[in-house]
N, C-alpha and C positions, 0 to 999 in steps of 0.2 A: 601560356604554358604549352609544352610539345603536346602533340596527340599520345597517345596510349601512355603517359604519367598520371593518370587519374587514381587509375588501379591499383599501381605502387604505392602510391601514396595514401591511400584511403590503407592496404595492407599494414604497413610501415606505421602507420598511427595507429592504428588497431592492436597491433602488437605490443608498442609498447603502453598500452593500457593497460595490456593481458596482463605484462609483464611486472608492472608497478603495482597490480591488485594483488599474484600470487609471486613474489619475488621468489628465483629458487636461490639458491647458495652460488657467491659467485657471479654474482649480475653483475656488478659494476667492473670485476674482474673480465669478465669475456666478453663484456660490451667493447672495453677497453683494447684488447685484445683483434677482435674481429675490424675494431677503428683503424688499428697499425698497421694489420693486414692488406686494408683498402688504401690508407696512404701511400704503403708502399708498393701496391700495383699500380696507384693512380687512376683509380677506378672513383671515377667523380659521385657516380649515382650510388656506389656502396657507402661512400662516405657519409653524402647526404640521408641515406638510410638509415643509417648507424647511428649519427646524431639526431634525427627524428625521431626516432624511437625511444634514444637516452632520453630525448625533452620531455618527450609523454610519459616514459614512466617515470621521473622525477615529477613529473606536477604532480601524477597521483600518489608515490612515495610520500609528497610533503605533504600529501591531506590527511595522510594517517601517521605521518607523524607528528601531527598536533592536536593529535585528540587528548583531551586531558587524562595526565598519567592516575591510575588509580589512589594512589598515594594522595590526592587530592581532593576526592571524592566526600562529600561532605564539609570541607574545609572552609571557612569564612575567607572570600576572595574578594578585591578592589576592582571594578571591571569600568575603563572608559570605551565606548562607542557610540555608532552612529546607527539608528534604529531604520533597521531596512523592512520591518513591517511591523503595525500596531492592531491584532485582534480583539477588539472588546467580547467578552461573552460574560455575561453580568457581572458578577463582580472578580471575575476572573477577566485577567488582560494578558492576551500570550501574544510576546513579541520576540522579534528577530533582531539579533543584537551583530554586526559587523564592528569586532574585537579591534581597537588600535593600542592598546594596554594594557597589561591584567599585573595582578600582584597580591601573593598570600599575606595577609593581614598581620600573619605572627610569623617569627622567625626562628630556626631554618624551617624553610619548606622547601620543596621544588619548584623551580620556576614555572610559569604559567605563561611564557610571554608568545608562544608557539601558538596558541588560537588564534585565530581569524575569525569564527562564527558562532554562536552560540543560543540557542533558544530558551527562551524563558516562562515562570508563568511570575504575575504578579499579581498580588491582591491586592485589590481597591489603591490601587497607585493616583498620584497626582496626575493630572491629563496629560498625555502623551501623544504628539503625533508623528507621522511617518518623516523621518530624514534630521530629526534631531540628536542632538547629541547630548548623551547622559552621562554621569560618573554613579554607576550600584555597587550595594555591598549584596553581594551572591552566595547561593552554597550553588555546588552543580555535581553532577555526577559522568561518569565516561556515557558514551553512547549508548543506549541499550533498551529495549521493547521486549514485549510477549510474544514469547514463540506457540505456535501453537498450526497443524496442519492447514492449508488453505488459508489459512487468513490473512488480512494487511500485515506484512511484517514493514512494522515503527522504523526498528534497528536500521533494517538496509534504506528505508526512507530518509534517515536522517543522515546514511554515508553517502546516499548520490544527491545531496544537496548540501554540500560540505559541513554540515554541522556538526562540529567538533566537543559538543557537551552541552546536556540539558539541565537544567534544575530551578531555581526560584530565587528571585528579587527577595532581602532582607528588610526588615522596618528600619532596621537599627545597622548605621546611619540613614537616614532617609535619603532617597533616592535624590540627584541633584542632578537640574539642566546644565548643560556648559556653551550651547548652544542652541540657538531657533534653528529651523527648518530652513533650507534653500527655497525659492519659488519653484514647483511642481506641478507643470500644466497638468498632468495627471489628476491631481487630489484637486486643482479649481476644477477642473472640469467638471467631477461627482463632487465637489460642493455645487456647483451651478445645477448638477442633476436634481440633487437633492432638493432643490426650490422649487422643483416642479411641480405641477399637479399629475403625479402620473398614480395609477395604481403600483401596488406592492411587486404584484410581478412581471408586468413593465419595465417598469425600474430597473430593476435585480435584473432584469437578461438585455435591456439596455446596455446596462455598463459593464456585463460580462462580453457582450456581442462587438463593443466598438472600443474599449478602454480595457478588453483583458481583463476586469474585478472580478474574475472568480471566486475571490470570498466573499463579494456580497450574495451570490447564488445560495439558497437554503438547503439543508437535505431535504428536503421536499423535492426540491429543485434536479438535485443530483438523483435522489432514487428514482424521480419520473423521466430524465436520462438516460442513465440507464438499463431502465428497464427497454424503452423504446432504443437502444441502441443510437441514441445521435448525438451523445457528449461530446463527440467531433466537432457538431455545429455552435458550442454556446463555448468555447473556449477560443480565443484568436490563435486561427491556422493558415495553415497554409492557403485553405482555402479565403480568408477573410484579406491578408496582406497581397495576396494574389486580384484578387477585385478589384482592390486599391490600381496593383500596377497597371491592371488589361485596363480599367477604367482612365486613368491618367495616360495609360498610351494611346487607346486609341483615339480623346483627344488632343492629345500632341499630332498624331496623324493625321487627325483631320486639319488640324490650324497648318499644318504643315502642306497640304494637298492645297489649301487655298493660296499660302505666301508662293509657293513654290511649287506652279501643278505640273511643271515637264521633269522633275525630277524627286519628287516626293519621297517615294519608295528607296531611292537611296539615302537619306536623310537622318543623319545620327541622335540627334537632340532629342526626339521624343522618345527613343531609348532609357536616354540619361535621364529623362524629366520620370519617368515610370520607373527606374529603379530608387530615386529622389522620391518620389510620392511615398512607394513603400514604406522606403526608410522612414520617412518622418509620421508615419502611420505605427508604425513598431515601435519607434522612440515613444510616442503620443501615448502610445501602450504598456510602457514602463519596460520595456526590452525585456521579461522575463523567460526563463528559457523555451519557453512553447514560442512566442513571439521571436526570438532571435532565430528562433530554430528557422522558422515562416520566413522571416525574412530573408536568413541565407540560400535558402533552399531556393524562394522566388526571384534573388540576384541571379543565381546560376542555372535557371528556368530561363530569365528572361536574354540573358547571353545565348544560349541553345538556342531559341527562337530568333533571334537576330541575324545569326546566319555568317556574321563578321568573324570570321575567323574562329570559329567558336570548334567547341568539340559537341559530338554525339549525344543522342537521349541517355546513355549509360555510361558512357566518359562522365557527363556531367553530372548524375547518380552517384558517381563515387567522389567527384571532386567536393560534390553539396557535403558525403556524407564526410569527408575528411575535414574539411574546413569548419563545420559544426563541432569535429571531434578538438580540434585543434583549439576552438574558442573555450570550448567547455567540456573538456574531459569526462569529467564526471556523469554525464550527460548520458554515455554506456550504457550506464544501471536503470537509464529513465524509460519505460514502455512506452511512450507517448515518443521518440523517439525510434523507433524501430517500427511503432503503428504506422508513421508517418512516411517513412521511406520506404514502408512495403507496399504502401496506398501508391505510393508514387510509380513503385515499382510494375505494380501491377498495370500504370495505366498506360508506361509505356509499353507493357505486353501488351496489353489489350491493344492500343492503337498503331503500332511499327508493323509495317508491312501490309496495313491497310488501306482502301482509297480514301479519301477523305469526304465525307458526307456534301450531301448539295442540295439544296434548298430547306427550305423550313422545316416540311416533313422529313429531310435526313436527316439532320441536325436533332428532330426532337427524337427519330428515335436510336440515332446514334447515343445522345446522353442516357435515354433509357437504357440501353443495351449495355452501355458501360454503368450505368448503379445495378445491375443486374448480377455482372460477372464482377464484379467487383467486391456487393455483398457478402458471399459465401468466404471469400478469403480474407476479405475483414475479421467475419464472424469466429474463422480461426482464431485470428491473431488474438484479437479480445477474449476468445476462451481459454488459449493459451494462457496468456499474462493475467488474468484477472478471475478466472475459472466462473462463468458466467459466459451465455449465451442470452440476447432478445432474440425472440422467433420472428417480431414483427417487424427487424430493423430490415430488412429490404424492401417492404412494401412502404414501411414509414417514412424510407427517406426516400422514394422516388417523390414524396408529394413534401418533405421538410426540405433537402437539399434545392431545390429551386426554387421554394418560398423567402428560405433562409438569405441564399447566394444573390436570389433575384429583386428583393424585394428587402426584408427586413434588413439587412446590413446597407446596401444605398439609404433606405429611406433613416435609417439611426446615424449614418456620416453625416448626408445630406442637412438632418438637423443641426450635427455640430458645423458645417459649414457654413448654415443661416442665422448661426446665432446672433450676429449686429441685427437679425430683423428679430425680435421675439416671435410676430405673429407666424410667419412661414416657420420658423421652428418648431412650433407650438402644433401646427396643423400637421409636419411631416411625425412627431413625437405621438401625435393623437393614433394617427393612420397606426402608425409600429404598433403602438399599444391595442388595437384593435385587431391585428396579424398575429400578434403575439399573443394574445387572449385565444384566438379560433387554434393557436398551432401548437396551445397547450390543452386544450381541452381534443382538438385529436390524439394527440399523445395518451390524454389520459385512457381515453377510449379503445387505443390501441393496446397499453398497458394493461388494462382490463379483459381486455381479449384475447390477447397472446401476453399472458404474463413471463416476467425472466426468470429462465431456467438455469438453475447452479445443480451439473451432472454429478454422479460420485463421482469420483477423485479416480475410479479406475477405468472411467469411460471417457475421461476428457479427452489422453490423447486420441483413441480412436474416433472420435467424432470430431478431433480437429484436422487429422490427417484425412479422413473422408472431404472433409469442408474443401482443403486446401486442392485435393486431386480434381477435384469437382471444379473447382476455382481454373486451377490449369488445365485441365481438359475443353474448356468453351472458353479459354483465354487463348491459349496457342493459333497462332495463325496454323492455315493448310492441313490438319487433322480432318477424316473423315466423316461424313455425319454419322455415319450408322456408327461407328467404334467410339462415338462420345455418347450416342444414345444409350447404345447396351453397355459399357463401362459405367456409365452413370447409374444406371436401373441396377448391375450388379454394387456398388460401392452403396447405393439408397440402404442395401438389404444390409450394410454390416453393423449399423448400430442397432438393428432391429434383432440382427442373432445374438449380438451379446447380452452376457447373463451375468450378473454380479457375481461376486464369489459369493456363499451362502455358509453362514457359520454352521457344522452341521449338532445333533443333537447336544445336550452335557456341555457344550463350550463356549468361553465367556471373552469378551475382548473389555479390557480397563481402558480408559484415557484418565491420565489425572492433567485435567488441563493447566497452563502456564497463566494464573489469573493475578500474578503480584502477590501481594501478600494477602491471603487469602487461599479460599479452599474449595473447588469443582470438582468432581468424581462422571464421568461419564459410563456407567456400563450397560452392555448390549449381550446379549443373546440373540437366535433368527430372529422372534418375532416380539421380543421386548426390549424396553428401553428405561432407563433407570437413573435419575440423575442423585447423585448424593452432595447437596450444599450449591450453590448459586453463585458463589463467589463474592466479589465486594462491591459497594457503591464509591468511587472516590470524592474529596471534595470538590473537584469540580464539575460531580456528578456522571463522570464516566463508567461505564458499567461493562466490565471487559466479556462478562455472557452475551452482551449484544453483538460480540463481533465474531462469536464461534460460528454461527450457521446463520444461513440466511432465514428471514421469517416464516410465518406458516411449520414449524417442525411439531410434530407429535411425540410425546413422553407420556409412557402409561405409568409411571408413580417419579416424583418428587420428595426424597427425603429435605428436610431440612433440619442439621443436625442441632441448631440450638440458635438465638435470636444475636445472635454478636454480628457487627455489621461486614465483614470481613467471610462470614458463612450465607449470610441472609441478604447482602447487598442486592443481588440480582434479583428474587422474587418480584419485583414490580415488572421489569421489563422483558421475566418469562410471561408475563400476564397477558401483556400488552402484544409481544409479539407472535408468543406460539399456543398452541395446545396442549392442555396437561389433564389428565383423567383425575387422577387419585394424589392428594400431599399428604402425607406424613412431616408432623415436628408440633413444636410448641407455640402454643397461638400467637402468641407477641412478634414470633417470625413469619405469620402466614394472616394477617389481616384481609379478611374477606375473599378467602380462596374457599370456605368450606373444608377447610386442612383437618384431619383426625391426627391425637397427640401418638407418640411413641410409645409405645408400652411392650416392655421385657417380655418374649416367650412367643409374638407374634412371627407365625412361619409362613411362608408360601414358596409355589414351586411353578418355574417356565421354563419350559426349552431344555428340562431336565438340568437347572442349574438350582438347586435350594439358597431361598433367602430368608436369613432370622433376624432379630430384631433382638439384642443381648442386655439394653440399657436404654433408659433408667426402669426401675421398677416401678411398681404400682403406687408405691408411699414414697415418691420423692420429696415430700417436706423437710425444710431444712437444707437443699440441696442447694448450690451454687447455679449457677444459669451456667456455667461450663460443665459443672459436675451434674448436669441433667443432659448432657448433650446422647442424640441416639444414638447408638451404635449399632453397627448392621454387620453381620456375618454374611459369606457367600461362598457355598462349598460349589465347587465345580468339577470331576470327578475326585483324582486326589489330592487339588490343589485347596486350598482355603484361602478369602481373603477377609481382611478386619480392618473396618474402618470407625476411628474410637472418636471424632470432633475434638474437642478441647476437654476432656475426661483427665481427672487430677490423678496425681500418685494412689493417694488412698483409696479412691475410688475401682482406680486401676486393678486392684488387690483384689478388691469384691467379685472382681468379675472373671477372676481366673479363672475361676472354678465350671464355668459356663463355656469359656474358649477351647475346642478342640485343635490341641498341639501338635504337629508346628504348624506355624503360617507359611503358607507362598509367598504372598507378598501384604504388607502391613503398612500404611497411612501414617505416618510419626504425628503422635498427638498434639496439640495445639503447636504444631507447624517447627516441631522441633526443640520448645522450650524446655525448661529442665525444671519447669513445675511438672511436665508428665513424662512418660515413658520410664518410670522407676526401672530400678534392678528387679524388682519380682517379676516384669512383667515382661523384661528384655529377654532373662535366663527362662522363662517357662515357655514362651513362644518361639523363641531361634528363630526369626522370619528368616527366608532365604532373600527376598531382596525387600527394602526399606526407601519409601518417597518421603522427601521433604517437600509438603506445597509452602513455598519462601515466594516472599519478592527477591529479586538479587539485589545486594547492597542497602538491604532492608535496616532501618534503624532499631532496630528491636535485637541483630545479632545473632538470629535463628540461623540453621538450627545451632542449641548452645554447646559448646565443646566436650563438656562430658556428656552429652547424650550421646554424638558423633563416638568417641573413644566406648560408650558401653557397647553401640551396636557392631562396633569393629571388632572387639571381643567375642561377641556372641555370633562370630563370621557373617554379620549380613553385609548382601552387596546394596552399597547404599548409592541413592540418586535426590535429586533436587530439580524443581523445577526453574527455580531461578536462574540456576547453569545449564540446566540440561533444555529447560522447554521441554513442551507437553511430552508427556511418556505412554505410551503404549504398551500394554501387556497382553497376551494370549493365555488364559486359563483353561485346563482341563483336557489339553490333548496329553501324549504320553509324556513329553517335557518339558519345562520350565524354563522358553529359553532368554535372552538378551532382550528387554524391551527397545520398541524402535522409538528414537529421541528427534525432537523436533528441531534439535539443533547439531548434526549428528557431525562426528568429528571435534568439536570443543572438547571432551573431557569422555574416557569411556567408564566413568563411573568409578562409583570408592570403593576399594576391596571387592574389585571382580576379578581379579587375576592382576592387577594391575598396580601400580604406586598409589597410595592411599593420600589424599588430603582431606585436611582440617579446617572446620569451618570459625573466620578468623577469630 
């Protein structure tokens, strides 16, 4: 390839990613157009531009236009393919379905034959393993996850890994193979692992360290990662397929110094043989995208290094990041890509236009000096994309990175290259497991010592752009010492002067989290904090309050508005992970918290915001387990809000007379049914804005159509979390205005100014 095409063309595929994710009106028109153009100048390189760019946004045009149409959603579908991953988690089995078939089981429907990928869960299914091919009867639904601030969003996980619909394996027909599995050095391999005598976490970073099995790694696994900042080391990187080549090259080099000692150094083969090793190291690895990424990255590392004709450290930076772009598009959306070529990026800053180290002492502390400067803008990146900082990952990987690089990854190949001996494997497998034991239990140590910091959400970027200046200030060649000293000392000072915003007296901020179908309430004042309901437990025992905030958080009361699993799911794993003073609810929801019940007329007051407690009364006998659920009022100066649980019509009635009219903003009772929110209680309240806590595409039909139609009458501006994601409110300054939406631009809301819909 000519010299300076790297850049174009890394440009040129970039764009049309850009371009295929947000098509504007008119793409295929001016693409077309801008084509003629360059034809008819004869302009080689605009042409080649042009259709570069078409290619890329049509691959990614065609990933979203195969997401299953709604229209299909819940639908009993015919689905053949070939199972490109099988997770057991007890009796749940989530597997990855690679679509060669699909077909709606009754007719007419819309076709379905546009998927390509699909994820599934399946219960207690017949044994399944990886690369078989099955014929299931399915329901699926479009792509879609909990929105909610800072968190994992599912949704965009499941667009940069082309999954085009999730949902669940049927009983009825029963699931049918149509084929066995191909031979898969991969899986013999971790079958042969599996025979081992190894301990448990051994094992587990064995086959994550040499085989890429990342899912056999535990959360155990991942949170002592990290927290210690080195999940870099236990996934196959760049750094792992890179070992492979320098190892494979330099002996090639050497065999080649011996056949051939007058002319060695010119000698092409041990090139080829090291980018050969790689590959069949990545292949070995199941090529998945970290590993493809490693391996193109270290083709076009090891051409730079070679010297043959080759282009520059940053010529070749773009060509890696082009040709990675071109295999896999999608790829874009993956942070573990952009982690990766900024690591890189940095190292050719750090090392261009330096001498190159000499002897042993320069070398070790040349590698020092680069995990040094390297750290802080790491630490960026990772705060950036993941909102999390380890304090201790610079000091951890000056002693993990060359344990890892030097030691543990030779001596785990090493074993699988001895495998005709057992005994030399057995001995290199013991050695790992005994490395691997001392470099977890530093970790833990380190963990414990510098635990991982998750900043507020208003300090992240200032403390990633400090990271990152700091980063370039002691990375740039020829800068001054003294002007990185006192730039540094002044940049130390600016996470130190920032101050959170502070809610000030009388004002209340709401979250109503996005927990599926189910029901969270997040409220804050300065110095209290207030959860109403827990949200649900699902069956496969996922608990979406796990995934709001990181561990250790402090709540000084816990309502729990009534024991339905859908309100109360989460209480075990507020238990387990944070701190809660005081619960409030009904004992059956709060087992062994020391929880006091609900009782009508109970007041208190923080931060100048009053909270009352309106339901149930004192003599709830007779009452429903919804129609006991608590209700809690919250004035905040002249705003009011009401939050009713699953509270029935008639019930509803009772309690007017306690409610001071109108509401700010109102909770739709049991999630929008049209057992509650009667007429008496729609017309005497008038909320100005109205939340539905919904799953989206919930089977239940929430919220129900004539609740939607009363509250449109009664002018509320109405929201859901299901479309909208978590919502945000500001209570008690002088206005009432637009809550901010976790999913913002989808929909601005029903009867806020705006076209009204109905919920179906």
């Amino acid at each position: 390839m000519p010299r300076g095409w790297a850049l174009p063309l890394a440009l040129a595929v970039l764009s049309g990613i850009g371009l295929g994710a947000s098509p504007p009106p008119g793409l295929a028109e001016g693409l077309g157009l801008v084509l003629l153009a360059s034809l008819a100048l004869r302009c080689r390189a605009a042409v080649a531009s042009v259709l570069l760019v078409s290619w890329m946004a049509g691959a990614v045009l065609t990933v979203q236009g195969g997401q299953l149409p709604p229209g299909l959603g819940g639908v009993d579908l015919m689905l053949e393919g070939r199972l490109e991953s099988v997770v057991p988690q007890g009796r749940l089995t989530r597997l990855g379905v690679a679509v060669e078939r699909c077909r709606p089981t009754a007719s007419p429907r819309l076709p379905c034959d546009e998927l390509t990928r699909v994820r599934l869960n399946a219960y207690a299914p017949p044994p399944m393993l990886k690369g078989e091919r099955w014929a299931l009867a399915v329901r699926l639904r479009p792509p879609g996850g909990l929105a909610n601030p800072g968190t994992f969003d599912y949704r965009a996980w499941l667009w940069r890994e082309g999954i085009q619909a999730t949902g669940y394996v049927r009983d009825v027909p029963a699931p049918q193979r149509l084929a066995t599995a191909p031979p898969d050095p991969r899986g013999l391999a971790l079958a042969l692992l599996d025979r081992q005598q190894l301990p448990p976490l051994p094992s587990r970073w064995l086959a994550a360290l040499t085989l890429g099995a990342g899912e056999r790694l535990s959360d155990e696994d991942w949170a002592l990662l990290n927290a210690t900042g080195t999940t870099h080391l236990m996934v196959i990187s760049g750094l792992h397929v890179s070992l492979v080549a320098a190892f494979v090259l330099l002996l090639g080099r050497g065999v080649a110094r011996l056949v051939t000692p007058g002319r060695w150094r010119l000698t092409v083969w041990p090139w080829w043989l090291a980018a050969c090793g790689a590959s069949g190291y990545a292949l070995l690895a199941g090529l998945e995208p970290p590993a493809l990424r490693a391996l193109t990255m270290t083709l076009v590392g090891l051409w730079v290094a070679s010297g043959r004709h080759a282009p520059g450290p940053w010529q070749g930076w773009w060509l890696a990041l082009a040709l990675v772009l071109l295999i896999d598009p999608l790829s874009a959306w993956r942070p573990g890509l952009w982690l990766s070529f900024g690591a890189v990026a940095m190292l050719i800053l750090i090392w261009q236009g330096r001498p190159r180290p000499r002897g042993v002492r320069g070398w070790l502390w040349g590698l020092v000096r680069t995990q040094l400067l390297l750290a802080p803008a790491m630490a960026a990146a990772v705060l950036l994309a993941f909102d999390r900082l380890a304090p201790g990952a610079p000091l951890v990987n000056l002693v993990a990175v060359p344990l890892v690089g030097s030691l543990l990854v030779p001596l785990g190949l090493l074993g699988w290259l001895l495998t005709p001996l057992p005994g030399l494997t057995q001995a290199c497998w013991w050695l790992f497991a005994r490395l691997a034991e001392g470099l977890a239990w530093l970790l833990d140590a380190a963990a414990a010592w510098l635990p991982l910091w998750h900043p507020e959400p208003a300090q992240t970027l200032p403390v990633a752009l400090v990271l990152l200046v700091l980063a370039m200030l002691w990375g740039l060649p020829g800068l001054d010492r003294r002007l990185r000293v006192t730039a540094s000392l002044l940049l130390v000072l600016v996470p130190l002067l920032w101050q959170p915003e502070r809610l000030p007296p009388g004002e209340l901020v709401i979250r109503v989290h996005d927990v599926g179908q189910g029901q969270l309430v997040e409220l804050a004042t300065a110095d209290y904090r207030l959860l109403y309901d827990t949200g649900p437990r699902f069956a496969s025992g996922f608990t979406p309050l796990e995934t709001l905030w990181p561990p250790g958080q402090a709540f000084d009361t816990v309502i729990v508005s009534h024991a339905d699993g859908d309100h109360a799911g989460g209480v075990a794993g507020l238990e387990a992970q944070h701190r809660v003073a005081h619960y409030l609810g009904p004992q059956a929801a709060l087992p062994g918290t020391g929880g006091e019940p609900c009782r009508a007329g109970r007041e208190w007051r923080r931060d100048g915001v009053a909270f009352r407690l309106l339901w149930p009364p004192h003599d709830a006998r007779g009452l429903s387990d919804n129609d006991r659920s608590c209700v809690l009022e919250v004035t905040a100066g002249d705003h009011r809000l009401l939050l009713t649980g699953d509270l029935g019509k008639a019930q509803e009635r009772r309690l007017l007379g306690e409610v001071a009219a109108p509401v700010s903003l109102l909770l739709a009772g049991h999630h929008g049914s049209a057992t509650s929110s009667g007429p008496a209680l729609v017309a005497a309240l008038a909320p100005r804005h109205l939340v539905y806590s919904v799953g989206r595409h919930n089977p239940f039909g929430h919220p129900a159509p004539e609740v939607v139609r009363r509250f449109r009458r009664a002018g509320a501006c109405q929201w859901s979390t299901g479309l909208d994601g978590a919502l945000t409110f500001r209570l008690g300054g002088n206005e009432l205005s637009i809550p901010e939406t976790a999913r913002p631009g989808v929909r601005p809301g029903v009867d806020c100014g705006h076209l009204a819909l109905e919920s179906p």
